[in-house]
C-alpha positions as a Python dict, from the first residue, in 0.01 Angstrom:
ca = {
    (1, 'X'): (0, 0, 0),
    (2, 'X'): (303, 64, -262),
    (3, 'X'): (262, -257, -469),
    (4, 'X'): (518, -459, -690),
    (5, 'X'): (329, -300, -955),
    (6, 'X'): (395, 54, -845),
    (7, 'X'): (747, -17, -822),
    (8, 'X'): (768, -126, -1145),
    (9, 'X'): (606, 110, -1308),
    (10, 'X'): (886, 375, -1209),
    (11, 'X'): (1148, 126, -1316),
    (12, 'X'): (959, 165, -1653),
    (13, 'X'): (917, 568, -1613),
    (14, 'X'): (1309, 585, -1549),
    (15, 'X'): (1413, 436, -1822),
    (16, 'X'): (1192, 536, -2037),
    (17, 'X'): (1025, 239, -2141),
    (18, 'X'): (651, 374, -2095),
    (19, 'X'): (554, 211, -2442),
    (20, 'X'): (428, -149, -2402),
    (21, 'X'): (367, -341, -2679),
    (22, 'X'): (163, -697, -2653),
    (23, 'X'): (-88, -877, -2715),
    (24, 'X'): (-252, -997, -2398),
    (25, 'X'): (-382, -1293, -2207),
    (26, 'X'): (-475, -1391, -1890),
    (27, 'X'): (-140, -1415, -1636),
    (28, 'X'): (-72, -1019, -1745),
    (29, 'X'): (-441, -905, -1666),
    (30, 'X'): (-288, -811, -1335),
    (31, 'X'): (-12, -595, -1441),
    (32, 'X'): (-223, -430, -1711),
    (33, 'X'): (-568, -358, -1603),
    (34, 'X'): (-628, 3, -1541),
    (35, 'X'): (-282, 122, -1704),
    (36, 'X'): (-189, 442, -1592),
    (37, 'X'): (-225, 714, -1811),
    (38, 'X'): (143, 793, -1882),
    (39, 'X'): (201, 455, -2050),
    (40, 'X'): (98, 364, -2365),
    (41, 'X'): (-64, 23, -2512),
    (42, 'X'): (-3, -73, -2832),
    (43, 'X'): (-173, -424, -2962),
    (44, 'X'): (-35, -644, -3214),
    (45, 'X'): (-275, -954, -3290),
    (46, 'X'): (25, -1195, -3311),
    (47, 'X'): (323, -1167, -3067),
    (48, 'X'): (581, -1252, -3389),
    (49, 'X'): (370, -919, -3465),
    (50, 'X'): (435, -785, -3100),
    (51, 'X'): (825, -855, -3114),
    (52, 'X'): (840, -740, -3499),
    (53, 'X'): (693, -375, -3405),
    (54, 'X'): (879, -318, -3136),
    (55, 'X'): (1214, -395, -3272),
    (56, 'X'): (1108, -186, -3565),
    (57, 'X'): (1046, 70, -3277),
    (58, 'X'): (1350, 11, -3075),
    (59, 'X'): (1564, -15, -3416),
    (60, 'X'): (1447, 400, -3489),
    (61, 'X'): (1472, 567, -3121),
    (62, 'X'): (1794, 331, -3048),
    (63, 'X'): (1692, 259, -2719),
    (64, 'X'): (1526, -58, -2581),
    (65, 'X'): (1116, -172, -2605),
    (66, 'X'): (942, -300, -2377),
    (67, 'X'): (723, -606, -2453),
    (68, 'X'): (508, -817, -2261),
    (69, 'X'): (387, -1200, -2370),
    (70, 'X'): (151, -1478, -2251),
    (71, 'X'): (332, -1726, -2069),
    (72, 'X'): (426, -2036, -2314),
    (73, 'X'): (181, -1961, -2605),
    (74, 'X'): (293, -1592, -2619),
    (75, 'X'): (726, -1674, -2584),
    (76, 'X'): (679, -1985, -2825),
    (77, 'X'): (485, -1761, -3066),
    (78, 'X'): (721, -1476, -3067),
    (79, 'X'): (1047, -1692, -3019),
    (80, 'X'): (1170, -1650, -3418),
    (81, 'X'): (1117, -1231, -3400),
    (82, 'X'): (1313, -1266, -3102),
    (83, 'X'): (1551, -1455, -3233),
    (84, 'X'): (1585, -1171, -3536),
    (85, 'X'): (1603, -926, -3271),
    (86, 'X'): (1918, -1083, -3115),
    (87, 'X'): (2049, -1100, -3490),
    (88, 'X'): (1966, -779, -3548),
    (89, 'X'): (2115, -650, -3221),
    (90, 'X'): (1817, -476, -3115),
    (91, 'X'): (1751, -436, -2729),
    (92, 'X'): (1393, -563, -2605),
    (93, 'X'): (1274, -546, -2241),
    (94, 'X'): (1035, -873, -2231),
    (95, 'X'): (847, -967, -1945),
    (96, 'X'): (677, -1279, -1972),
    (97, 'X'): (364, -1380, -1756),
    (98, 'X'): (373, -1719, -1531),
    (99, 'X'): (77, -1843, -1357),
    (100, 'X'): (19, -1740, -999),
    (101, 'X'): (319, -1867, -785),
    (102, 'X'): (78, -1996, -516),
    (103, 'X'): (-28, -2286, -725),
    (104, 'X'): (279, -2351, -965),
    (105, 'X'): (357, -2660, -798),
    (106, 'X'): (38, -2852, -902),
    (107, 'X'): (157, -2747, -1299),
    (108, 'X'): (-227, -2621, -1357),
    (109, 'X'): (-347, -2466, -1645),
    (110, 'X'): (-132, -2180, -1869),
    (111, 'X'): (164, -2286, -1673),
    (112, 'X'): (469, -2260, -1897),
    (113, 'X'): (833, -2392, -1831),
    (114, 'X'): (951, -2080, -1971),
    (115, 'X'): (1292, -1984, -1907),
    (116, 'X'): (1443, -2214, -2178),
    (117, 'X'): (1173, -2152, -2430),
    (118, 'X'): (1347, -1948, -2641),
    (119, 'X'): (1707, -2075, -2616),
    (120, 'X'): (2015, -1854, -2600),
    (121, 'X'): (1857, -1631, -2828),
    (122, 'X'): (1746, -1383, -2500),
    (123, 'X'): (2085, -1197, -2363),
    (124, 'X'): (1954, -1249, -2006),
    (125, 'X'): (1688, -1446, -1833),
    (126, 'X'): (1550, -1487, -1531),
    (127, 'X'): (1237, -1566, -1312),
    (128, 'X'): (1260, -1370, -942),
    (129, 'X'): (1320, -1570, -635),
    (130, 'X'): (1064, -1305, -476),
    (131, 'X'): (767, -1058, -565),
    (132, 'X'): (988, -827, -451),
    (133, 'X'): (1256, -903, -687),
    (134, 'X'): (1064, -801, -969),
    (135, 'X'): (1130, -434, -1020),
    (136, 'X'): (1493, -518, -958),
    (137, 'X'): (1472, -773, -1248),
    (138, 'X'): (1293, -519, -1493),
    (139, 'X'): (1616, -265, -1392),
    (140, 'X'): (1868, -499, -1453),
    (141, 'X'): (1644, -639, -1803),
    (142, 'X'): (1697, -297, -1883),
    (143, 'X'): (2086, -260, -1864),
    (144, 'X'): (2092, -647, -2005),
    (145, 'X'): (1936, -533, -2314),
    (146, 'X'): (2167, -243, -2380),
    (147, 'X'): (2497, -443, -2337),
    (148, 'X'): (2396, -775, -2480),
    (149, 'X'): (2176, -608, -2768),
    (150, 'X'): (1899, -789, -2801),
    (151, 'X'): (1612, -947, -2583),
    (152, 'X'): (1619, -966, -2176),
    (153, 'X'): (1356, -1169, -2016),
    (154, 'X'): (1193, -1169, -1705),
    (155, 'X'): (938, -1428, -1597),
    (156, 'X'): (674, -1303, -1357),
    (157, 'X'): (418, -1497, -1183),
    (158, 'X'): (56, -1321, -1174),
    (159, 'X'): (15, -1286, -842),
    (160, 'X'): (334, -1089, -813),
    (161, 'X'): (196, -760, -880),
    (162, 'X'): (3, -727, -633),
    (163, 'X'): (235, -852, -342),
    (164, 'X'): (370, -532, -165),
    (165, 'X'): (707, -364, -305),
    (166, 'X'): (1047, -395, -159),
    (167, 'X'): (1235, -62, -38),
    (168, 'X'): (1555, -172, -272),
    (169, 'X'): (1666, -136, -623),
    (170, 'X'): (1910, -401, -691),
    (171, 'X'): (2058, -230, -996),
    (172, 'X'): (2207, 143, -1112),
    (173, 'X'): (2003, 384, -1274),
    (174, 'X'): (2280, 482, -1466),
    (175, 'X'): (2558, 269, -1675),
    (176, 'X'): (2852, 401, -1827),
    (177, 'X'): (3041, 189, -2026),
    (178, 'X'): (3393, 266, -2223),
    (179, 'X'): (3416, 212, -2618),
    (180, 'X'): (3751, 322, -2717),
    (181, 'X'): (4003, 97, -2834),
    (182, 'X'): (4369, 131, -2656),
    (183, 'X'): (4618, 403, -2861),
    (184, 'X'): (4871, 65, -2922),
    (185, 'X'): (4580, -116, -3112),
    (186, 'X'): (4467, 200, -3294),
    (187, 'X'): (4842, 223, -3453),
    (188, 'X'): (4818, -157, -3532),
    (189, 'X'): (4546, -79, -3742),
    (190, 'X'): (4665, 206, -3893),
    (191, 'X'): (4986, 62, -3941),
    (192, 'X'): (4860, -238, -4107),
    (193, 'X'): (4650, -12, -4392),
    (194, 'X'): (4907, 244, -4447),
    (195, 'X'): (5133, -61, -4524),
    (196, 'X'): (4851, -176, -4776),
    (197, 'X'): (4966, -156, -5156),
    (198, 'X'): (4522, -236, -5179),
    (199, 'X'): (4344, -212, -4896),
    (200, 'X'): (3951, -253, -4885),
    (201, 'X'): (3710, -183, -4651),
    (202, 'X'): (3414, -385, -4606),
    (203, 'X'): (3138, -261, -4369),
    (204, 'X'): (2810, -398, -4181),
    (205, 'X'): (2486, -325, -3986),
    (206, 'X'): (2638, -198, -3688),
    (207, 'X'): (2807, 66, -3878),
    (208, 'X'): (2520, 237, -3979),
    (209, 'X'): (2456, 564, -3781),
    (210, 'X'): (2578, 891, -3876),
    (211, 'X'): (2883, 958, -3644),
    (212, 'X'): (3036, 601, -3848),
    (213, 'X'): (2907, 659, -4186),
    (214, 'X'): (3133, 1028, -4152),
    (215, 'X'): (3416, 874, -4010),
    (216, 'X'): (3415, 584, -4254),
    (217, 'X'): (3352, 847, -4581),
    (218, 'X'): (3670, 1001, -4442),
    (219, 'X'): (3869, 673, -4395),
    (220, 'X'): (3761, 534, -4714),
    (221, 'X'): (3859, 866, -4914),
    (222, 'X'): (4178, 917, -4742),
    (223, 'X'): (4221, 522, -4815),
    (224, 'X'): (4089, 576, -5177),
    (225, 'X'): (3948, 206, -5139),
    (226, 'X'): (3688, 25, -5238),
    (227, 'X'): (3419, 1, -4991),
    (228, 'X'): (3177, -342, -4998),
    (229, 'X'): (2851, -422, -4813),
    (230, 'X'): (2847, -750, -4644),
    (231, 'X'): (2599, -1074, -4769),
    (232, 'X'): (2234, -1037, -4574),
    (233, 'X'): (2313, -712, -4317),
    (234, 'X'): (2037, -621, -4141),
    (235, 'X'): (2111, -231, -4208),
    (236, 'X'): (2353, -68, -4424),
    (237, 'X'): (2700, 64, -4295),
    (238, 'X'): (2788, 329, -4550),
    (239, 'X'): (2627, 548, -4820),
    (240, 'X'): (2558, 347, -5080),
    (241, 'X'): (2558, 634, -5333),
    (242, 'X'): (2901, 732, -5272),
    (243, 'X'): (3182, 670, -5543),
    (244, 'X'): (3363, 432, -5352),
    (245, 'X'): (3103, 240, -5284),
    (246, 'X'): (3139, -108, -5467),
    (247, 'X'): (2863, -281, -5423),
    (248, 'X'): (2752, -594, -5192),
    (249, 'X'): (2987, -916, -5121),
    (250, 'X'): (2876, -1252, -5246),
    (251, 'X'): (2717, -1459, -4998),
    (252, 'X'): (2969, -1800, -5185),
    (253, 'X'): (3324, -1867, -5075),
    (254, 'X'): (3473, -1901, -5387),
    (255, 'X'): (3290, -1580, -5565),
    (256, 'X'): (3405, -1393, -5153),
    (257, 'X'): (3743, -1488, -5248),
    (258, 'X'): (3785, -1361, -5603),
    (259, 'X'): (3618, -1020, -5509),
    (260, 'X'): (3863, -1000, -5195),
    (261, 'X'): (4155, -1115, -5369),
    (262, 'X'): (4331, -840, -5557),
    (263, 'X'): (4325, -685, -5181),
    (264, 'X'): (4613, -763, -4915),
    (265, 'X'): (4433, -596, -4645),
    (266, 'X'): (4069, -613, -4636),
    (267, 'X'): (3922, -403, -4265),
    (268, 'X'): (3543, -522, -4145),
    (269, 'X'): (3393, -282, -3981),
    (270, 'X'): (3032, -402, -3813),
    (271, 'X'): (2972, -701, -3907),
    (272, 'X'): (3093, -1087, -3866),
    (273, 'X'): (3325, -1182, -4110),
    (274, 'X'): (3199, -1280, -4305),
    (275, 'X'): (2846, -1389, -4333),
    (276, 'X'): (2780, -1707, -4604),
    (277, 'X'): (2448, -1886, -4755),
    (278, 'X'): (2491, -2123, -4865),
    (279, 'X'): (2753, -2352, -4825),
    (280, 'X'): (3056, -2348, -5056),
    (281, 'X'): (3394, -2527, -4944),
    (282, 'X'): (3707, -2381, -4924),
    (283, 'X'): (3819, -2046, -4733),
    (284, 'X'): (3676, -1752, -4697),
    (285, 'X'): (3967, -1523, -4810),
    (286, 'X'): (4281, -1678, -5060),
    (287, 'X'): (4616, -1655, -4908),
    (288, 'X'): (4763, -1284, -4925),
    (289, 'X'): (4472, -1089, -4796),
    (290, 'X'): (4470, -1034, -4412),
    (291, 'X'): (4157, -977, -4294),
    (292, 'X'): (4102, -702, -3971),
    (293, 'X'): (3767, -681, -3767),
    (294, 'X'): (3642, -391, -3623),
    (295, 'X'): (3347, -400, -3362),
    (296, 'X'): (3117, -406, -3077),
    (297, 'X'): (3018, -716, -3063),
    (298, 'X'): (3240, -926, -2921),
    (299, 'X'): (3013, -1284, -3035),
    (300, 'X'): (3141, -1149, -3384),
    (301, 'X'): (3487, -1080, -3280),
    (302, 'X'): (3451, -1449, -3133),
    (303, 'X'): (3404, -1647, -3431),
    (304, 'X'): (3522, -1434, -3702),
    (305, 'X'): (3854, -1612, -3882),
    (306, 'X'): (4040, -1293, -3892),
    (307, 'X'): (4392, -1197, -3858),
    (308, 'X'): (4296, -938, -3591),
    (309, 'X'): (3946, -863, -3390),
    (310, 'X'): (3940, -524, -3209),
    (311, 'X'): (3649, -502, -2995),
    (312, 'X'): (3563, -136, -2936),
    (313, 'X'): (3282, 142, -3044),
    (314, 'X'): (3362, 137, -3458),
    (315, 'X'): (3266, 512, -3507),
    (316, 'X'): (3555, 650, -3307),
    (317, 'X'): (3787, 433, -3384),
    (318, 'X'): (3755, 485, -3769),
    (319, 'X'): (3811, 844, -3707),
    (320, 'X'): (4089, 792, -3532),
    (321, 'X'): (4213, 581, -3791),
    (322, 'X'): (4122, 819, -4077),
    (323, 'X'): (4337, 1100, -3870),
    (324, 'X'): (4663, 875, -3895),
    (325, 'X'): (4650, 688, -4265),
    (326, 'X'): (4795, 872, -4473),
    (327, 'X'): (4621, 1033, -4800),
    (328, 'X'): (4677, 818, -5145),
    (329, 'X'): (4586, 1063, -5379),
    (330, 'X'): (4261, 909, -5646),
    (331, 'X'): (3977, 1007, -5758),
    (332, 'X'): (3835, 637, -5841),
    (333, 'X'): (3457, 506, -5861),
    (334, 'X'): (3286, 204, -5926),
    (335, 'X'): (2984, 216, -6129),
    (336, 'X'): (2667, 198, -6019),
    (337, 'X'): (2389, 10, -6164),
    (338, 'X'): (2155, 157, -6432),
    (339, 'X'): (1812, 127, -6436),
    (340, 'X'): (1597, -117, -6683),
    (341, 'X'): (1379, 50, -6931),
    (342, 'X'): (993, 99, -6811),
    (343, 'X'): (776, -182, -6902),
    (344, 'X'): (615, -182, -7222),
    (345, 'X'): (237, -130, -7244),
    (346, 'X'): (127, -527, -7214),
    (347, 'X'): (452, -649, -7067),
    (348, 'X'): (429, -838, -6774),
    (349, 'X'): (624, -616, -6467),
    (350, 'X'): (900, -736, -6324),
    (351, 'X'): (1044, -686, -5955),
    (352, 'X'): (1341, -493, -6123),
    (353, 'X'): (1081, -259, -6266),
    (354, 'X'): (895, -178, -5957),
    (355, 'X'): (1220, -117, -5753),
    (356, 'X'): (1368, 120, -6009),
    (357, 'X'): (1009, 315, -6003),
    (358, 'X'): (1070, 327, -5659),
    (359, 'X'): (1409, 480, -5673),
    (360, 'X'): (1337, 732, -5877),
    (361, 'X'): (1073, 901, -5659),
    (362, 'X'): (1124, 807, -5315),
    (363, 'X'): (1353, 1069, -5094),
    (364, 'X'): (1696, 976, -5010),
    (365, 'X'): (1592, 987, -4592),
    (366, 'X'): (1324, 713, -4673),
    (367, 'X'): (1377, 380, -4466),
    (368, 'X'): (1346, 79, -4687),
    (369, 'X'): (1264, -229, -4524),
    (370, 'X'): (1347, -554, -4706),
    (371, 'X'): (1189, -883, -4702),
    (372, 'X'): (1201, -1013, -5050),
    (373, 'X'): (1426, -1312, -5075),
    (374, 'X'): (1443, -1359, -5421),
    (375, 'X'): (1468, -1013, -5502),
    (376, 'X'): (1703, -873, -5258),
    (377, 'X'): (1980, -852, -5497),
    (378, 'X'): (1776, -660, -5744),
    (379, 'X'): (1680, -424, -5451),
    (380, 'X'): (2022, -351, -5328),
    (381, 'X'): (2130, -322, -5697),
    (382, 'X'): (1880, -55, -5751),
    (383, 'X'): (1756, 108, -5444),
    (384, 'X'): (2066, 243, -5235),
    (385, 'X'): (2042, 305, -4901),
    (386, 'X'): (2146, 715, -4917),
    (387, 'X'): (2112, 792, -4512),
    (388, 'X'): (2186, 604, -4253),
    (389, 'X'): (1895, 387, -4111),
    (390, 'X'): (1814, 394, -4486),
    (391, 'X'): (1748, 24, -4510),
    (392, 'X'): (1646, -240, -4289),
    (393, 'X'): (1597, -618, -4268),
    (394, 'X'): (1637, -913, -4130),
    (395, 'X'): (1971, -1017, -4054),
    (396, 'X'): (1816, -1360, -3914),
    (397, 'X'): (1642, -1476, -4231),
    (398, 'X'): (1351, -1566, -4105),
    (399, 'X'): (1015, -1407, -4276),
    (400, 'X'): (752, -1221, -4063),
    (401, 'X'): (1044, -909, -3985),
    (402, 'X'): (950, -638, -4274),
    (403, 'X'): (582, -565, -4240),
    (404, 'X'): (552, -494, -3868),
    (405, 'X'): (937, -352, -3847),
    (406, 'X'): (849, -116, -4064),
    (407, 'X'): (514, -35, -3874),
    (408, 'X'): (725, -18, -3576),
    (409, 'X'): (996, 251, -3726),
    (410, 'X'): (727, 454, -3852),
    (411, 'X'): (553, 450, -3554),
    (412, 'X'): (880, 548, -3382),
    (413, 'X'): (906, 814, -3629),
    (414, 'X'): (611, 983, -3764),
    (415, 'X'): (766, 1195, -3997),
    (416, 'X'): (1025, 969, -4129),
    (417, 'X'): (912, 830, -4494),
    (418, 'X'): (901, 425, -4470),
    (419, 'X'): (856, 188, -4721),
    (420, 'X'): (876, -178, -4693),
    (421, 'X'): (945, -428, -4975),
    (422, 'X'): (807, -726, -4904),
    (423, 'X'): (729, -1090, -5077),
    (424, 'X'): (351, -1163, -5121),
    (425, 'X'): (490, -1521, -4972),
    (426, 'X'): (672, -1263, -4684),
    (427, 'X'): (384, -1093, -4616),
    (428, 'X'): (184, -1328, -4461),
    (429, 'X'): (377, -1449, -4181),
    (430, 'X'): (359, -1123, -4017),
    (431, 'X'): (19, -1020, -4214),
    (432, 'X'): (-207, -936, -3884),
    (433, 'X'): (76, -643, -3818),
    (434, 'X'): (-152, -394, -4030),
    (435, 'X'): (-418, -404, -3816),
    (436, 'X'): (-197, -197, -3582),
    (437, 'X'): (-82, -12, -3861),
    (438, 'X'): (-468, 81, -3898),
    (439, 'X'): (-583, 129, -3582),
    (440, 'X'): (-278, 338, -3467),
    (441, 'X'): (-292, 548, -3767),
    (442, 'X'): (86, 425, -3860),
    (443, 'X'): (147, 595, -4212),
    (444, 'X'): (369, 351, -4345),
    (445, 'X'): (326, 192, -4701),
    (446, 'X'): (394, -156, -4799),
    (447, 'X'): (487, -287, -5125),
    (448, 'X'): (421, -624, -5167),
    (449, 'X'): (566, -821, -5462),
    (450, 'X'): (308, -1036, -5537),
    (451, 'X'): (422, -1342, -5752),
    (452, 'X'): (197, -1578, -5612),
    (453, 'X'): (473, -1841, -5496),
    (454, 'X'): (753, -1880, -5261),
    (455, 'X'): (983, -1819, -5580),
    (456, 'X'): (1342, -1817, -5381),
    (457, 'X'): (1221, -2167, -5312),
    (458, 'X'): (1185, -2237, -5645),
    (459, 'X'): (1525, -2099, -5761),
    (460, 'X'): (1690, -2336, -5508),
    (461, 'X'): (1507, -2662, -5612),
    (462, 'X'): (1648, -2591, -5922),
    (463, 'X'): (1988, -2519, -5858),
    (464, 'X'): (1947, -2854, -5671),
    (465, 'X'): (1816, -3013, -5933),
    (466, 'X'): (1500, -3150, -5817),
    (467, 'X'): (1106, -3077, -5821),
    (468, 'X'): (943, -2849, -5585),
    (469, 'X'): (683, -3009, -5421),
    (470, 'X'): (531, -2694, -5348),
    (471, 'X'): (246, -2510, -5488),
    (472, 'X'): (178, -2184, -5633),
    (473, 'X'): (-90, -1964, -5392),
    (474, 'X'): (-172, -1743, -5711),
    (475, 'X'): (-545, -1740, -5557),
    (476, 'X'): (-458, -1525, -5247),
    (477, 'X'): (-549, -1184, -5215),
    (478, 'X'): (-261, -960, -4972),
    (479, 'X'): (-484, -632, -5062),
    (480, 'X'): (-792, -801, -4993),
    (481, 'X'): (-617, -986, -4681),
    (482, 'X'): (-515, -579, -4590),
    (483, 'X'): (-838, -464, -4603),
    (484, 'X'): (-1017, -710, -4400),
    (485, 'X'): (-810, -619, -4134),
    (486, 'X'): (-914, -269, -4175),
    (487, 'X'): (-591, -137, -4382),
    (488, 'X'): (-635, 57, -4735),
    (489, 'X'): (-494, -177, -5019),
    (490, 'X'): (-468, -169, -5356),
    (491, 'X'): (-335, -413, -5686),
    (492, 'X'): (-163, -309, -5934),
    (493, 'X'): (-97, -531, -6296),
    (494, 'X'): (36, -278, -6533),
    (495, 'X'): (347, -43, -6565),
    (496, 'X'): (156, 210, -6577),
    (497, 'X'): (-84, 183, -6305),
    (498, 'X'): (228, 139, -6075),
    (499, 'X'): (382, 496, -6224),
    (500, 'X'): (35, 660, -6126),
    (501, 'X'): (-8, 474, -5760),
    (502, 'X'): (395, 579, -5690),
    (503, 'X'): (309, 924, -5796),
    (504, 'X'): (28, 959, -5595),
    (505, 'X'): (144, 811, -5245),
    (506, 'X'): (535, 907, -5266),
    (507, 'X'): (453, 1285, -5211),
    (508, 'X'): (250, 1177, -4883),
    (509, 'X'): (510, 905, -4787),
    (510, 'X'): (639, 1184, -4506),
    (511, 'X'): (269, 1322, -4370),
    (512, 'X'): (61, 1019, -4435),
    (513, 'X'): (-147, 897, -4149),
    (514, 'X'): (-270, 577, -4280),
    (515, 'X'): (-113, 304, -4403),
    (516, 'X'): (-102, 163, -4745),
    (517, 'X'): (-101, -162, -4970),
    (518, 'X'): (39, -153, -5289),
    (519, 'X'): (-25, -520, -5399),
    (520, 'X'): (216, -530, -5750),
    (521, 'X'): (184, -846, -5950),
    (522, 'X'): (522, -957, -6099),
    (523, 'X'): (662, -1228, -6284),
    (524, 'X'): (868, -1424, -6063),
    (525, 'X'): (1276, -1395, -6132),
    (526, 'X'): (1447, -1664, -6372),
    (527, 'X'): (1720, -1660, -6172),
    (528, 'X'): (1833, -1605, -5840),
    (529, 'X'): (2210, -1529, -5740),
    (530, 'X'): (2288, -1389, -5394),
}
């Protein structure tokens, strides 16, 4: 007999989603007992863990993941990755075990009320009225995930896969769906930045891929503008090594407005406009600078205070746009930020220090993943992203994103150098992730700035004025954490032990098959000024 099972498994072999990443429990036993050979388990001994490798996977292949959790222990568990996977715009297949449907009426044990468990943070959810339905609802998950861009549920009863399978798939194996922006609304835009006397262009997360990095080079050059980043992207939208590249907005109004001001046309491209932390009154942009929006998400386009929101695929229309401005002839750059001097022997390091080591050795196709609150400015100060999918983070804010993200990219990409940044305070909210990294032999290698405190935290009580009633954790261990759970670690004190750990592992950072710890103890920031 052709099961619900069976069935879905070729919904999974179509579209490619043979890679299941969970961590399991009882109402899933059924679906994944005796997996067949062509699909691959990966384990994760959290489910933030789960969510946080696969959208580190799904982020590098730019495709969906599929991931499976235990009922409501498993969703409520994995409910803030999922929520940074929405943020990020990363596509997730997650199926989500119920108990057996024969006995859901008595509410008995491991029953969850599931389907509004994790807000509107999933694109799509839904429980089938029928066994049957189920392959159907994995299909349409599928095609969910891809439009909405982030996480599709489907709730599935145990004793589902088992029941026999339907002959009908209720949804197309193939979508096609059009990007391009109408020839009227292209010619608005241009029109509206030819007419500039100083336009700028400021770019976001989902303008980072390769076809829209060219086509906004070109723009930007033909524009000879000033290109900015915007406040806490989750990826970076152009090269950040270019001349024109002028650094990252301010995440205050009144600091957004001064940078924006000398510009009467200021063009987002891929990202909300514009994204703030935390709050400042007043507007975002003083009177005189129009503000356009460019991109594919129409939530942004939604609540974006802009003068114009185009909602359409932002790589083509940029070319399009860089084939009718015309040329202002300029050679102008903005400076880019200079190093600090090494350490000196006995002085104390610095997270400054360790992310200028790290620029000068690692190669310019190495993914950076960020989660270091406090020293996020430093790192985008000092560590460009030079390639596109050349940084990564959390666009969500929430901690537990870098450690298994990057896990997940490198797993996605074997050969791809990764390096993630992360707070010691970071590091443990998503901490059981290098167990995977271990037993899958994921080559990735974390850097953990260890300051023994949650020091953004700190920074803000002050700016508030008040005590933190916090303490310091100065007596954990993250390498000793790392290798109980079976991951090579190592600490580092001194400038230069850090010089001769980088120059080891950097030259293995692309055919390393372990993971590693760098555990680097640093004075926490005085400051902190997003």
């Amino acid at each position: 007999m052709r099961t619900v099972r069976d069935a879905t498994f070729d919904v999974l072999r179509r579209y490619d989603l043979t890679t299941v990443f969970a961590n399991p429990g009882s109402t899933e036993i059924t679906l994944l007992a005796d997996l067949p050979a062509d699909l691959e388990f990966v384990l994760a001994l959290h489910e933030g863990s789960v969510v946080g490798v696969a959208t580190g996977w799904a982020t590098a292949h730019d495709r969906p993941a599929l991931v499976v959790l235990h009922t409501t222990a498993g969703l409520g568990n994995a409910v803030g990755a999922l929520a940074t996977a929405r943020v990020n715009r990363v596509p997730l297949v997650v199926v989500v075990g119920q108990q057996d449907r024969r006995h859901l009426a008595f509410r008995p044990f491991l029953t969850g009320e599931l389907e509004g468990l994790a807000g509107s943070y999933p694109v799509w959810t839904t429980t089938p009225a029928r066994p049957q339905d189920v392959p159907s609802a994995v299909a349409r998950a599928h095609h969910e995930a891809v439009a909405g861009r982030g996480p599709a549920l489907v709730v599935v009863p145990s004793d589902d896969w088992a029941e026999p399978a339907g002959d009908e798939l209720a949804a197309p194996a193939v979508v096609r769906r059009g990007t391009r922006a109408a020839p009227s609304v292209v010619e608005e835009l241009a029109s509206a930045l030819a007419g500039a006397e100083s336009p700028a262009l400021v770019v976001g997360a989902d303008a980072d891929g390769e076809e829209c990095w060219a086509a906004l080079v070109a723009l930007a050059e033909r524009l000879d503008c000033p290109v900015r980043q915007e406040p806490f992207a989750a990826r970076a939208g152009f090269p950040q090594d270019h001349r024109l590249f002028a650094g990252h907005l301010p995440a205050g109004r009144a600091r957004l407005r001064d940078t924006l001001a000398p510009h009467d046309v200021v063009l987002v491209v891929g990202a909300p406009a514009f994204r703030q932390y935390p709050y400042e009154p007043g507007p975002l942009a003083a009177e005189g600078t129009r503000l356009l929006l460019v991109t594919d998400d129409p939530e942004d386009a939604h609540h974006s205070p802009v003068d114009l929101a185009v909602v359409a695929e932002p790589a083509a229309l940029c070319r399009s746009l860089a084939d009718r401005v015309p040329d202002r002839p300029g050679e102008r750059s903005f400076p880019k930020a200079e190093a600090p001097s090494p350490p000196d022997p006995g002085e104390p390091l610095r997270a400054a220090h360790v992310l200028a080591a790290l620029a000068a050795r690692v190669p310019a196709e190495t993914v950076v993943v960020e989660e270091t609150p406090s020293s996020r400015p430093d790192l985008h100060r000092l560590l460009p992203a030079r390639c596109p999918l050349g940084f990564l983070s959390a666009a969500m804010g929430g901690l537990g994103f870098g450690l298994p993200a990057a896990i997940g990219v490198r797993m996605a990409r074997p050969s791809t150098p990764v390096v993630a940044v992360v707070g010691d305070g970071s590091s443990l909210y998503g901490i059981q992730a290098l167990w995977t990294a271990a037993h899958y032999r994921v080559g990735a290698v974390v850097v953990v700035l260890a300051n023994g405190r949650y020091a953004i935290m700190d920074r803000l009580a002050e700016k508030q004025g008040g005590a933190a009633p916090w303490p310091a954790f100065t007596e954990v261990s993250v390498s000793g954490l790392a290798q109980s759970l079976g991951c090579p670690a190592r600490r580092v004190e001194t400038g230069e032990e850090l010089t001769a750990a980088l120059d080891a592992v950097v030259p293995t950072l692309t055919s390393r098959t372990e993971p590693l710890v760098l555990e680097v103890v640093v004075q926490p920031d005085p400051t902190f000024d997003p």
